[in-house]
C-alpha positions as CSV (number, residue, x, y, z in Angstrom):
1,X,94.2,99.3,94.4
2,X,96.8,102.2,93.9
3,X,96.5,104.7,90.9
4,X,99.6,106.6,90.3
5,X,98.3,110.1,88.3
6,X,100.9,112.8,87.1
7,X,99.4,116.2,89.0
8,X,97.4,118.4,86.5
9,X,98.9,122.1,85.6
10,X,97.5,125.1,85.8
11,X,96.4,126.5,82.5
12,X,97.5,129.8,83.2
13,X,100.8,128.8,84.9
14,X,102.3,129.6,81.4
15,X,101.5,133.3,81.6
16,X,102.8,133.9,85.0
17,X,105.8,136.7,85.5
18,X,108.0,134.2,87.6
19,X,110.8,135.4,89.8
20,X,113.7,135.1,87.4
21,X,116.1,132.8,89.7
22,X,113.7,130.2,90.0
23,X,113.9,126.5,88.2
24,X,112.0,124.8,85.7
25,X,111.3,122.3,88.3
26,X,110.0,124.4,90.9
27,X,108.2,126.3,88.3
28,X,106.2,122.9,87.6
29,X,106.0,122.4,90.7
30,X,104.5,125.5,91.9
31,X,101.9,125.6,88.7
32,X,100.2,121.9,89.9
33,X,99.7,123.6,93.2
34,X,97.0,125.8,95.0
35,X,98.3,129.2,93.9
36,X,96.6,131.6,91.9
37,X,100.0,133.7,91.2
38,X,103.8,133.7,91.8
39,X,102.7,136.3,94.6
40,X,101.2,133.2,96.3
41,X,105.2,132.2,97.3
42,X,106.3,135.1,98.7
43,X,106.3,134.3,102.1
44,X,106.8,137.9,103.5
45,X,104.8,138.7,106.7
46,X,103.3,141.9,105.1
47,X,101.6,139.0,103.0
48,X,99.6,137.7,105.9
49,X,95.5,138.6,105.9
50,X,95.5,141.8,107.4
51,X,94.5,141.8,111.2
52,X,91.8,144.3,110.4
53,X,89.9,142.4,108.6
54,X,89.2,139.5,111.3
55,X,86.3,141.7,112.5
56,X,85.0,139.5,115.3
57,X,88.4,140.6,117.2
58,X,87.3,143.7,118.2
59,X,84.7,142.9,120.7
60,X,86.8,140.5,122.3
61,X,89.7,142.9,122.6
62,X,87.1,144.6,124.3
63,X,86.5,142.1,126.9
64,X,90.0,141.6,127.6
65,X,90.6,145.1,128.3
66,X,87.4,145.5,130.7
67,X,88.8,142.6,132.1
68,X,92.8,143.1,132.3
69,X,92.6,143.9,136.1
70,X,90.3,140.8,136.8
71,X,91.3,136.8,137.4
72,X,91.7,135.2,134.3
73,X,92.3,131.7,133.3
74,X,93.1,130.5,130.1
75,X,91.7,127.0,128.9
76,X,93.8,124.7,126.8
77,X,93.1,121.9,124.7
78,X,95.4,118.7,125.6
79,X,97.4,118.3,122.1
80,X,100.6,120.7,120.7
81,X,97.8,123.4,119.3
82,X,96.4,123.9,122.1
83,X,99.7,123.7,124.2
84,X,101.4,126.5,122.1
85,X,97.9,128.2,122.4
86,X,97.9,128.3,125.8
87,X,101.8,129.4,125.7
88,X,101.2,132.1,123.1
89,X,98.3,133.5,124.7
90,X,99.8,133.8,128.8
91,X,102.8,135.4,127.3
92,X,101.0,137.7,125.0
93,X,99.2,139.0,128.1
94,X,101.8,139.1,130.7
95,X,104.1,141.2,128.2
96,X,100.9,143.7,127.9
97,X,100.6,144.1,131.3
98,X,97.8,141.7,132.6
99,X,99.5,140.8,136.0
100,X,96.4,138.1,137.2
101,X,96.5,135.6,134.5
102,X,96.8,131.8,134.9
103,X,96.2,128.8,132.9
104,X,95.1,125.7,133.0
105,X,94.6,122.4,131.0
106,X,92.1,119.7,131.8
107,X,93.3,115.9,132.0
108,X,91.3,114.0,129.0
109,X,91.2,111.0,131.7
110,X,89.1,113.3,134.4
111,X,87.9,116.1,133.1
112,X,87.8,115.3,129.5
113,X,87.6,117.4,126.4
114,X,86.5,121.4,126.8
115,X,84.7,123.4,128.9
116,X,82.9,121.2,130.8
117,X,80.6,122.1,133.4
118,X,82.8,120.2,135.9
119,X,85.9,122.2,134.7
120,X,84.1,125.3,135.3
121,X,83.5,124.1,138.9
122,X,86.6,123.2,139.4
123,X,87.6,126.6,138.1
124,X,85.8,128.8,140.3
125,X,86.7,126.6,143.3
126,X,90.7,126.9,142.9
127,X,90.7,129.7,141.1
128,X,87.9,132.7,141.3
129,X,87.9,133.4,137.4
130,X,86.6,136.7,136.5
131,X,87.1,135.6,132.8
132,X,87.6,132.1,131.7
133,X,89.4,132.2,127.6
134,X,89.8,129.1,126.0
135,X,92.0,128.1,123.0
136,X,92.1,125.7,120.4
137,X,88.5,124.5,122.2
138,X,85.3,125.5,123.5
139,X,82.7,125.6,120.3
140,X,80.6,123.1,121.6
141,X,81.2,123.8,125.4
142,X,77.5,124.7,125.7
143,X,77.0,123.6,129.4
144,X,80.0,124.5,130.9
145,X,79.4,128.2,129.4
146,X,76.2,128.3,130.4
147,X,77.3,127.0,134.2
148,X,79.7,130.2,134.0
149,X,77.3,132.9,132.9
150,X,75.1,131.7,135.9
151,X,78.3,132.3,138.0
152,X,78.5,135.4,136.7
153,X,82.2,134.8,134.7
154,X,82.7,136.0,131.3
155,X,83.6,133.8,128.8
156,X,85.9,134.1,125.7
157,X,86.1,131.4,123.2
158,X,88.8,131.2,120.6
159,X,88.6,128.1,118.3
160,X,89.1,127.2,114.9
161,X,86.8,123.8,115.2
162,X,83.7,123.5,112.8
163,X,80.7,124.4,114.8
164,X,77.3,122.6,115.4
165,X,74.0,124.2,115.3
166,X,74.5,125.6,118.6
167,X,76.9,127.9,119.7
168,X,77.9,128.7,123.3
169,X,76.5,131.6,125.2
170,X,79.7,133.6,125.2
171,X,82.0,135.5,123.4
172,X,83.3,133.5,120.2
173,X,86.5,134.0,117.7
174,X,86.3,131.8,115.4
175,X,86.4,131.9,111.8
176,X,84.8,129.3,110.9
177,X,81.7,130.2,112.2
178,X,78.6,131.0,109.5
179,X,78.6,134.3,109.8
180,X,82.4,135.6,109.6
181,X,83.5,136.7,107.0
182,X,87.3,136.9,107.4
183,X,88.9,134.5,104.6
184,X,91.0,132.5,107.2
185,X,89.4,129.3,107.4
186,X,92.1,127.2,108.2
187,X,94.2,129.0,111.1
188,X,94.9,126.7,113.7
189,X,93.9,127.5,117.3
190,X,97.5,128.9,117.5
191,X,97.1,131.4,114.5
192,X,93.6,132.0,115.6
193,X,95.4,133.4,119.2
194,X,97.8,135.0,116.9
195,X,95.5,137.2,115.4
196,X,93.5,138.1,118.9
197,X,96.8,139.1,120.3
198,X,98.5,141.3,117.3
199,X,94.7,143.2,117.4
200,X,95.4,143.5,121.3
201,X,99.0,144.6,121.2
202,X,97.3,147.2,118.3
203,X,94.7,148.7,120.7
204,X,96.9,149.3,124.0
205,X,100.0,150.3,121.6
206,X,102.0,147.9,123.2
207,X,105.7,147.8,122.1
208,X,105.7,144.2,122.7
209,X,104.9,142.3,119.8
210,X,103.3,138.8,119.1
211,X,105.9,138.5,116.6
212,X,108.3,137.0,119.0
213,X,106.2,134.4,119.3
214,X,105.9,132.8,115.7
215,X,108.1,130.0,116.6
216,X,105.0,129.0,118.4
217,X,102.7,129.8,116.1
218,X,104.9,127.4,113.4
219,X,104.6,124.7,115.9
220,X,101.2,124.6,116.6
221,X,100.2,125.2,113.5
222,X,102.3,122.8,111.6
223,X,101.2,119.8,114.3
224,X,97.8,120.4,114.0
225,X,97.7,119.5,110.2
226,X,95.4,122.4,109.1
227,X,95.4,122.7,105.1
228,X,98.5,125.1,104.3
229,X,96.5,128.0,102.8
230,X,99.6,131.4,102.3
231,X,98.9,133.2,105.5
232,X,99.3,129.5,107.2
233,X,102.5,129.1,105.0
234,X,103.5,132.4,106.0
235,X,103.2,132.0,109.6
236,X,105.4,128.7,109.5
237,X,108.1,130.3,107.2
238,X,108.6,133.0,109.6
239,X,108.5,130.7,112.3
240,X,111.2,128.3,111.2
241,X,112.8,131.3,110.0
242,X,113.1,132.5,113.7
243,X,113.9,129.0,115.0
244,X,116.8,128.8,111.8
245,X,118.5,132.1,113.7
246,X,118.7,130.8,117.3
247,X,115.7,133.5,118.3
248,X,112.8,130.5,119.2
249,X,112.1,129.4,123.3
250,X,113.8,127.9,125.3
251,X,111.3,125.0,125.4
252,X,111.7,124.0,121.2
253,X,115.1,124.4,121.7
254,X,115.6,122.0,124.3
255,X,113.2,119.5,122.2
256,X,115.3,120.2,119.1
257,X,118.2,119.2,120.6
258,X,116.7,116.3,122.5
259,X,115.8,115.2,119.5
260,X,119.0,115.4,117.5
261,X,117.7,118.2,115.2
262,X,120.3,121.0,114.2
263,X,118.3,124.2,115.0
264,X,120.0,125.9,111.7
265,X,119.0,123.4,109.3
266,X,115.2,122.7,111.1
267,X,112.2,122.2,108.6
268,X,108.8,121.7,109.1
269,X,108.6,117.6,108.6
270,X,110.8,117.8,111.5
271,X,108.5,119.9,113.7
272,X,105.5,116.9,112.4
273,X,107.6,114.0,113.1
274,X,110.1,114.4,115.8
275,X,108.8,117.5,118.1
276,X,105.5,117.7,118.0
277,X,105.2,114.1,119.3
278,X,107.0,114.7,122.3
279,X,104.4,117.5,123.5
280,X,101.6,115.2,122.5
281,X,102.6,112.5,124.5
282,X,102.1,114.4,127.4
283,X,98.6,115.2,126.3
284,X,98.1,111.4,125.7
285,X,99.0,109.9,128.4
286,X,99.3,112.0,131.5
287,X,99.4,116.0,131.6
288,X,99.7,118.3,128.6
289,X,100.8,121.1,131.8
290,X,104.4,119.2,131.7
291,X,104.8,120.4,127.6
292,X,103.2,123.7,128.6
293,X,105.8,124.2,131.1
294,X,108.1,123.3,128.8
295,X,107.4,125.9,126.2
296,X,107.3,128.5,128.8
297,X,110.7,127.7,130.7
298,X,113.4,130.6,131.3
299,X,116.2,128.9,131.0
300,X,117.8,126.3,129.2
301,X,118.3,123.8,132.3
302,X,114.5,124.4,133.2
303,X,113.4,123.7,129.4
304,X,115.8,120.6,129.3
305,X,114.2,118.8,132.5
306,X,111.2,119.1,131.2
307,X,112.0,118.0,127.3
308,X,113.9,114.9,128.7
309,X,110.4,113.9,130.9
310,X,108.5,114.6,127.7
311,X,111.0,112.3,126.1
312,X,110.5,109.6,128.7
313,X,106.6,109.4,128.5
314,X,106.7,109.8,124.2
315,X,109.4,106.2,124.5
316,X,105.8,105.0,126.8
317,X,103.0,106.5,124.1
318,X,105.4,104.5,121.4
319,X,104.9,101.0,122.8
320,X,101.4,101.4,123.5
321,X,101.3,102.2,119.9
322,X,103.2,100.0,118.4
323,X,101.2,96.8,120.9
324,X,97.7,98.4,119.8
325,X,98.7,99.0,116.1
326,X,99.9,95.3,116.2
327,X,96.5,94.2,117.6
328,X,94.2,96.2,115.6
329,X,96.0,94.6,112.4
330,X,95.2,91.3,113.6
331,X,91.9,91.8,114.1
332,X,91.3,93.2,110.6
333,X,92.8,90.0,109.1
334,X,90.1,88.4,111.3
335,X,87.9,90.4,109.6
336,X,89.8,90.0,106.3
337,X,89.0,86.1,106.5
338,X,85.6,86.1,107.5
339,X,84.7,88.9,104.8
340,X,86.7,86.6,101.8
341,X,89.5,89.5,102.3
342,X,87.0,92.6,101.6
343,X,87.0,94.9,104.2
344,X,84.0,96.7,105.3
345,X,84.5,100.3,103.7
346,X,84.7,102.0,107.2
347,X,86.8,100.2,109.8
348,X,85.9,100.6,113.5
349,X,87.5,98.8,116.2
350,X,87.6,98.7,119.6
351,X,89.2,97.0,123.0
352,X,89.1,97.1,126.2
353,X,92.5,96.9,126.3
354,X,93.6,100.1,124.4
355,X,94.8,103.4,125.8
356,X,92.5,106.4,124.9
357,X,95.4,108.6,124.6
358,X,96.8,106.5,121.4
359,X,93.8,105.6,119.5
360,X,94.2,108.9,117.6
361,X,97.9,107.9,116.1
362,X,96.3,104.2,115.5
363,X,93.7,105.0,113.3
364,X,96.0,107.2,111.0
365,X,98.1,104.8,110.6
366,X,95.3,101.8,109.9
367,X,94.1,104.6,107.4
368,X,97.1,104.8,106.0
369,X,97.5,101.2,105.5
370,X,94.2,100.3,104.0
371,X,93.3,103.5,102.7
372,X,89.8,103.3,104.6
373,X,88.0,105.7,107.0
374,X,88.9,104.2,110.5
375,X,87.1,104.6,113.7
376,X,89.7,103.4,116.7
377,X,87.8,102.9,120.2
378,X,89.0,102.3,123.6
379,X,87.6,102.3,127.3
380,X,86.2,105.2,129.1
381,X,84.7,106.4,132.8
382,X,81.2,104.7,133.3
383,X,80.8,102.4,130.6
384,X,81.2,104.6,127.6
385,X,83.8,104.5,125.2
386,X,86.2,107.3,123.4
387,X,87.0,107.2,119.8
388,X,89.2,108.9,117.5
389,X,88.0,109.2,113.5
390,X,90.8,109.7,110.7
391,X,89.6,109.8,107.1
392,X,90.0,109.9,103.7
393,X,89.6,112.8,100.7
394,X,86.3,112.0,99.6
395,X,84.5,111.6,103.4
396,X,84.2,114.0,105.6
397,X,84.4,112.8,108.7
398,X,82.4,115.4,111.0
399,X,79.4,115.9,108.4
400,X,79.2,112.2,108.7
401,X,79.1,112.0,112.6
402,X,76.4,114.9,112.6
403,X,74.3,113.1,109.7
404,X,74.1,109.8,112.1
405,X,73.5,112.4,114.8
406,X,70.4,114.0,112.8
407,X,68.7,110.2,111.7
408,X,69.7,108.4,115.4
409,X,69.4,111.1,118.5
410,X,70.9,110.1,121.3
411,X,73.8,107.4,120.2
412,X,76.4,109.6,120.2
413,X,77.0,111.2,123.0
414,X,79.5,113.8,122.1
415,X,81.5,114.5,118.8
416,X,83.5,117.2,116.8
417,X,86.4,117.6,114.5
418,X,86.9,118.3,111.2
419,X,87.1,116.5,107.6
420,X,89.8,114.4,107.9
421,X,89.8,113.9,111.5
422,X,87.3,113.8,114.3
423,X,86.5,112.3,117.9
424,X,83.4,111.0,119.4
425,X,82.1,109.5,122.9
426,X,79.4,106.7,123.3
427,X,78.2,104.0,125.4
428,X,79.6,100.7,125.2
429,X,76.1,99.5,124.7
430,X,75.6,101.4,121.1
431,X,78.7,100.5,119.6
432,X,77.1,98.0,117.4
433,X,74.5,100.6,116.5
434,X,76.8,103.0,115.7
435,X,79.0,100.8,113.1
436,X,75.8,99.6,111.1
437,X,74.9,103.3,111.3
438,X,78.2,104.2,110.2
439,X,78.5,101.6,108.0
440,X,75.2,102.7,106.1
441,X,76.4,106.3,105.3
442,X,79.3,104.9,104.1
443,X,77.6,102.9,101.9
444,X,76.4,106.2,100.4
445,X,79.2,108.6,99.9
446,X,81.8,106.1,99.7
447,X,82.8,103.8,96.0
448,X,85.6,102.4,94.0
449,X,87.0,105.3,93.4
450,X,87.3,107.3,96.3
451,X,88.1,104.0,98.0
452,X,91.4,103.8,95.7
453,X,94.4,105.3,96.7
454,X,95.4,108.1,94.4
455,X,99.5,108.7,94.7
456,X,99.4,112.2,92.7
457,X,103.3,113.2,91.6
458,X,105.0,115.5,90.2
459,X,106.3,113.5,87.1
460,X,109.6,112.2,86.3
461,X,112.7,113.8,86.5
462,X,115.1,115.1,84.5
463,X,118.2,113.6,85.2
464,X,120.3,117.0,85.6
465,X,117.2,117.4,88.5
466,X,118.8,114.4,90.3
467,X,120.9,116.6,92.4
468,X,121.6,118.2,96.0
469,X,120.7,121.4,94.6
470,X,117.1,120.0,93.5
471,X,116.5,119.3,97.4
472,X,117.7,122.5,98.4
473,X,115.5,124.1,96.2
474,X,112.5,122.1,97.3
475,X,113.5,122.6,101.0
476,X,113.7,126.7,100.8
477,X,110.4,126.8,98.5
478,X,108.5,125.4,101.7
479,X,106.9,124.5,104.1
480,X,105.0,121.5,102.4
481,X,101.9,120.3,103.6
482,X,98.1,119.5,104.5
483,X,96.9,120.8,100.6
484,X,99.9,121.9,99.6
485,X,102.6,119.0,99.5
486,X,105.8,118.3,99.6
487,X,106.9,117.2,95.8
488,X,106.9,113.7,94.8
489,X,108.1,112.1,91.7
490,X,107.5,108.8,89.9
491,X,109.6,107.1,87.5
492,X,111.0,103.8,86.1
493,X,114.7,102.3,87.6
494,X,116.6,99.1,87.5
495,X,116.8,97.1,90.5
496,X,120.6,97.3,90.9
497,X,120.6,96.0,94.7
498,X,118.4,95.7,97.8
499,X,119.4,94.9,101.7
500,X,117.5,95.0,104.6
501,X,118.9,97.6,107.3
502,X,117.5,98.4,110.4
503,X,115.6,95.3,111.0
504,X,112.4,97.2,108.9
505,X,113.7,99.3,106.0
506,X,114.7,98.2,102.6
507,X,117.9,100.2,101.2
508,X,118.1,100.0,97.3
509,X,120.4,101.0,94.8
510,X,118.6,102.2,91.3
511,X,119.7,103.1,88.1
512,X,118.0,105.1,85.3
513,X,117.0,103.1,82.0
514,X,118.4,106.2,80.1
515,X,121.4,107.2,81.1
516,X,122.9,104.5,83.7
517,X,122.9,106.9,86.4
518,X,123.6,105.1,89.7
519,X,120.8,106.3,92.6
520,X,120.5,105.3,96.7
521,X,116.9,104.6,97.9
522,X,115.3,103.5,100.9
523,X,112.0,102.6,101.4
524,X,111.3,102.9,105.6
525,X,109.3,100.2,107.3
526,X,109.5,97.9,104.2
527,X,111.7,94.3,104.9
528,X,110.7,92.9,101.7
529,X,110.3,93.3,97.8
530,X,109.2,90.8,95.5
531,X,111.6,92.4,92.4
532,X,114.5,90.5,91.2
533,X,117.3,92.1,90.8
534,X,118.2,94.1,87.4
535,X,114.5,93.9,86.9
536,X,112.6,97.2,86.1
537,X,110.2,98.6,88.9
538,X,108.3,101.9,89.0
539,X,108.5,103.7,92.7
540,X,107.2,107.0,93.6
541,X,109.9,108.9,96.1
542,X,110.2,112.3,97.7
543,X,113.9,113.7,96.9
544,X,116.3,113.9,100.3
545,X,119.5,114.3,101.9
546,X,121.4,111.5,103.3
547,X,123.7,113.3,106.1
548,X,124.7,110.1,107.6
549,X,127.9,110.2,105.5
550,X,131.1,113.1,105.9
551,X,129.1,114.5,102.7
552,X,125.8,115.1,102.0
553,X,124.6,112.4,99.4
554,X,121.5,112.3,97.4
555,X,118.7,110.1,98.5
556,X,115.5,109.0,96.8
557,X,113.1,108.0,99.8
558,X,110.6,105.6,98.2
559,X,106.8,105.8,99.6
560,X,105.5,103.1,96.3
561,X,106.8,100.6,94.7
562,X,105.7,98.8,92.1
């Protein structure tokens, strides 16, 4: 069931002391959103939450600096996070003059996820750390740091992952654990780097700044779909900003173009949908090293060699999704059938078919279908199997992993993540467990209403609002996202035409019921419509730009139809 709600104001919206150039629609806009003030969209650097008060730096400046002469190694997670993580960091170093610094990021398929005692072997073997740092992981690497105190290495964590009950014996930044009391919760690993290296650069007065690095910091940050609180939109802003002006690595350049985006005109949906990909692929399905390298290349031929192999394996992650997103749909009509068409209210799945490095992208987009919490599993080393959570508001994915945890030791082997997204390791054996287990929580936290999808607009529009200018607007008052997101409106049109284009999108011509004003639509991956023509449907669409034509043309891009 699908409840289309208007978004609610805020009450005191009416009071505020806007910035006189700005529209009555982005004024509604801005006053349904998470802002306490019109100060809360200006996106100025200065704006940021002051490095000062991220306390837990200073210690592990420290550490760096005792250890600035030593072997270090920095620790990546396989995903575009930790990949601009790992990127940010080694350059952040090398520009402040620590000359012995390598990194290095496990393959999920061997080494899996973190600091893992094996990792640390494998470490010291090839490499003689006298300080391991890891980024965008390492919260619940409790045996591998223990393995490395023993060994007598230091560790420095840097995370932005929930924690458990038990931290690591080492050196943690992270502000999410219980007792920091910095405000920014939702950095991503790459803003959580960020700060550790603009407190750094501060203590050895280093004219190099991590500044020159926000292009990374937008990338990471916008791919790991962290909620969008201002110093996150901030760091994006800037970052795109930088990007906009020709000033970002060599490495997003070549993706850009690889990916037929025009650097000027780059956004952050672009970053989400047709970059970020790319580097996760690698990460997926072989070596997230190859979109390291990428990101770190010093020339434009270096960058492009390695953006066209990241290419090549994405075109491979992409038919392993589309085959296991195809047979995960037929086994929930299976289900479907047996159930009399209900659905249990957490789907779980798994073959022994499926690719580990995809399962992730398959469950969002089962979740997106069926508006469920879906658990997607697939094959791992030794008869366990690797899962990949994505959720919905209303369940929290993690607290729900750690609550089957608490009432059935031992099940789960491994887990961790965050509300809306988590991953999780267990035998083969207590998969059927797990489900009922699952299933029983669920059962709990989960009823009609959370289980219907909300679609929360903007309202109608004003048709002077149905305009070039209108998308502009919206494009330069961004970045949209996680908790703060991009404007959608609702309304009521004729159904003036409707062809099929593409093999799997529905182009549509509307027309308002007041004024006759002729609109384009298109509603992607949707080859059918049960509307007759000149009858009156109710869609909810996201204004764009339709640059396929010599002139831009206005575009309504149609997510609900009704």
């Amino acid at each position: 069931m699908n409840i289309i709600e208007e978004r609610s104001l805020n009450d005191d919206s009416y009071r505020w002391d806007w910035p006189k150039d700005i529209s009555p629609l982005l004024k509604k806009i801005f006053s349904s959103r998470d802002i306490g003030s019109p100060d809360d969209i200006n996106y100025f650097l200065s704006n940021i939450l002051p490095v000062s008060q991220f306390n837990e730096l200073n210690d592990a400046v420290s550490l760096l600096v005792k250890n600035k002469d030593t072997k270090i190694v920095i620790v990546g997670d396989f995903d575009v996070d930790g990949a601009t993580s790992t990127t940010l960091m080694l350059s952040c170093l090398r520009d402040y003059g620590f000359k012995n610094v390598d990194y290095f990021i496990p393959d999920r398929f061997k080494l899996g996820y973190g600091l893992t005692k094996e990792l640390v072997k494998k470490l010291i073997t090839d490499n003689s750390p006298g300080l391991i740092v890891t980024v965008d992981n390492g919260i619940t690497s409790i045996e591998g740091c223990k393995f490395a105190k023993e060994n007598d290495i230091d560790v420095l964590i840097t995370d932005h992952h929930l924690p458990g009950e038990k931290l690591p014996d080492a050196m943690i930044v992270n502000p999410n654990l219980k007792n920091c009391s910095f405000k920014g919760k939702n950095l991503a690993g790459v803003g959580v780097v960020f700060y550790l290296m603009a407190a750094l650069g501060k203590y050895l007065k280093s004219h190099r700044s991590v500044l020159k690095y926000l292009d990374l910091v937008a990338l990471g940050t916008v791919a790991d779909l962290v909620t969008l609180d201002l110093t996150n939109r901030i760091l994006i802003k800037n970052g795109l900003k930088q990007m906009r002006s020709f000033s970002s690595s060599y490495g997003i350049k070549a993706l850009a173009k690889i990916s037929n985006i025009k650097l000027v005109d780059i956004d952050e949906s672009e970053l989400s949908y047709k970059v970020a990909p790319k580097i996760n692929a690698a990460g997926r399905l072989e070596d997230m090293s190859i979109g390291v390298k990428c990101l770190l290349s010093s020339s434009d031929s270096e960058a492009m060699n390695y953006a066209r192999e990241l290419e090549k394996i994405n075109l491979r992650r992409r038919e392993l999704d589309r085959k296991m997103s195809i047979e995960a749909k037929n086994m929930l009509n299976s289900i479907s059938v047996i159930e009399k068409n209900n659905l249990p209210n957490i789907i779980s799945l798994y073959s022994k078919d499926w690719h580990e490095g995809v399962v992730g992208i398959v469950a969002s987009k089962i979740k997106e279908q069926y508006h469920r919490p879906v658990f997607i599993f697939a094959s791992a080393a030794n008869n366990y199997i690797k899962g990949s959570g994505r959720s919905i508001p209303g369940f929290h994915l993690r607290d729900s992993l750690a609550e089957l945890d608490s009432c059935v030791p031992g099940l789960i082997d491994k887990f961790g993540g965050h509300a809306m997204a988590a991953g999780l390791t267990l035998n083969l054996s207590s998969l059927e467990t797990f489900n009922k287990e699952i299933q029983l929580i669920a059962s709990r936290k989960l009823d009609d209403e959370i289980l219907a999808r909300k679609i929360l607009t903007d309202g109608q529009l004003n048709e002077i609002d149905f305009s070039i200018k209108s998308v502009k607007d919206i494009i330069d008052s961004g970045p949209w996202g996680q908790n703060f997101p991009e404007p959608l409106f609702e309304g009521y049109f004729k159904l003036v035409s409707q062809d099929v284009v593409g093999n799997s999108h529905l182009k549509m011509s509307l027309m308002t019921l007041s004024s006759n004003l002729k609109l384009d639509a298109i509603a992607f991956n949707t080859i059918a419509s049960d509307h007759k023509l000149n009858s009156t449907i109710r869609v909810t669409y996201k204004l764009k730009i339709n640059n396929y034509f010599d002139l831009p043309r206005l575009q309504l891009v149609i997510n609900h139809i009704e």
